[in-house]
C-alpha positions as CSV (number, residue, x, y, z in Angstrom):
1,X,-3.7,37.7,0.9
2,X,-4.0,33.8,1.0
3,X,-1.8,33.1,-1.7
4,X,0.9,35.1,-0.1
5,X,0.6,33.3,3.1
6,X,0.7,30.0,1.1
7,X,3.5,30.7,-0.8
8,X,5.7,31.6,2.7
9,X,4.1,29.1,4.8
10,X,7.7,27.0,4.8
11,X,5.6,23.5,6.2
12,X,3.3,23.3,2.9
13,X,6.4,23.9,1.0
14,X,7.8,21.0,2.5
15,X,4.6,19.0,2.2
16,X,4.3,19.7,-1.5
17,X,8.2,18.6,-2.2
18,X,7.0,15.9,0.0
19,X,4.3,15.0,-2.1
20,X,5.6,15.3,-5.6
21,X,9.0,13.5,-4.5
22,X,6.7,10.8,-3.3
23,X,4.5,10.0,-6.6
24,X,8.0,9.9,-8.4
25,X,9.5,7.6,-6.0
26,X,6.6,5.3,-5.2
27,X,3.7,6.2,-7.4
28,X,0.5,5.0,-6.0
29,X,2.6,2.6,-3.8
30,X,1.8,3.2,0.3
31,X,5.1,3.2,1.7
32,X,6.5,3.5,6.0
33,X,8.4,6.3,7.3
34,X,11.5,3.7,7.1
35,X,10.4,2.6,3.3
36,X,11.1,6.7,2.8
37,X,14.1,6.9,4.3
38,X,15.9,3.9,2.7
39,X,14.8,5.1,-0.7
40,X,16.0,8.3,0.0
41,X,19.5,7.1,0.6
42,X,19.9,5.3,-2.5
43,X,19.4,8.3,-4.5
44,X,22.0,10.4,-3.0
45,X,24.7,9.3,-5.7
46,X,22.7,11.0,-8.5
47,X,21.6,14.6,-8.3
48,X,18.4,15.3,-9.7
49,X,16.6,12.4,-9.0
50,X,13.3,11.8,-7.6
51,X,15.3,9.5,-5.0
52,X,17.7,12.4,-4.3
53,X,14.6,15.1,-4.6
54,X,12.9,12.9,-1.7
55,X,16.0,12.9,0.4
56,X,16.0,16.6,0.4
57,X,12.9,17.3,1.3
58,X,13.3,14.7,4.3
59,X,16.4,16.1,5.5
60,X,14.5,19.0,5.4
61,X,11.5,17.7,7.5
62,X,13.2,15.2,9.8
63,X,17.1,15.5,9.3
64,X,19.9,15.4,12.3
65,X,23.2,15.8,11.1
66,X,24.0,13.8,8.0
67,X,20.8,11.1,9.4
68,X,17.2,11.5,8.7
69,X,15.2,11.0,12.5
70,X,12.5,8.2,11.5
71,X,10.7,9.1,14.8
72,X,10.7,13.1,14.0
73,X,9.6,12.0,10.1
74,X,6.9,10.0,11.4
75,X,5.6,12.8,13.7
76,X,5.4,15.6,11.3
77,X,3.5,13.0,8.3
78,X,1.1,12.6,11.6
79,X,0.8,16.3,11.8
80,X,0.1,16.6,8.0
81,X,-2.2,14.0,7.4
82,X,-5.0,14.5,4.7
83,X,-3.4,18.1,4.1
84,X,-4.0,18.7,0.2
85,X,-0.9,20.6,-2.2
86,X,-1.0,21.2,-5.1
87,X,-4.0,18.7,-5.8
88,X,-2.4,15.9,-3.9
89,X,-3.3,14.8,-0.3
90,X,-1.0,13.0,2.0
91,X,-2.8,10.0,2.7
92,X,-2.0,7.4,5.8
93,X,-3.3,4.5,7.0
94,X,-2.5,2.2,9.9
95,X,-1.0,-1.1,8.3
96,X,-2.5,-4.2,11.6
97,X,-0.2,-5.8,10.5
98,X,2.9,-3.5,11.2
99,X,1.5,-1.9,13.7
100,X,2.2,1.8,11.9
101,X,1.3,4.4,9.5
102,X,1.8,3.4,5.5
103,X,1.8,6.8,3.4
104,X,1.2,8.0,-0.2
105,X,0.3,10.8,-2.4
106,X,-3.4,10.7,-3.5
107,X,-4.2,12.7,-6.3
108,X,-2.4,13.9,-9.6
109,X,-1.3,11.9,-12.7
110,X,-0.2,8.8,-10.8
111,X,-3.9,7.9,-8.9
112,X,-5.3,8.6,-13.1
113,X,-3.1,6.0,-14.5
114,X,-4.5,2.5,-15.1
């Protein structure tokens, strides 16, 4: 059935940790690829944590030893853009002045709050 082939489907897993890791982390906050990463490294000291949560789920996506791959990261939030889980939708936009993709979780508690 669908839901069974949602539930297995190990990239919308990923995407949904994604997500939710993201809305703790940054709330409605757009954040780079890079902004991910170093967040995700402070948090490695306390397990549990959103930052720890999102470092998890980007070793997962993107990691290459004991490093995340910015590049690889970047690619598969490319991939995944506008996908909705769980009620949230990965959202990216080009930030001119960067010159790349800023990302965040629409959707869910966080896009409700005033």
């Amino acid at each position: 059935s669908i839901d069974e082939s949602q539930s297995i489907d190990p990239e919308r897993n990923k995407l949904g940790g994604l997500l939710l890791a993201l809305q703790d982390c940054f709330g409605a906050v757009a954040v780079t690829a890079g902004q991910m990463i170093d967040r995700a490294r402070r948090g490695f000291s306390e397990e549990g944590d959103a930052e720890s949560r999102l470092g998890e789920v980007l070793d997962e996506i993107a990691g290459e030893g004991t490093a995340i791959n910015s590049r690889r990261l970047g690619r598969w939030l490319e991939r995944n853009r506008e996908r909705v889980v769980g009620g949230l939708r990965l959202h990216g936009q080009v930030d001119a002045h960067l010159k790349q993709f800023r990302w965040q979780a629409h959707g869910g508690p966080a896009e409700r709050t005033p």
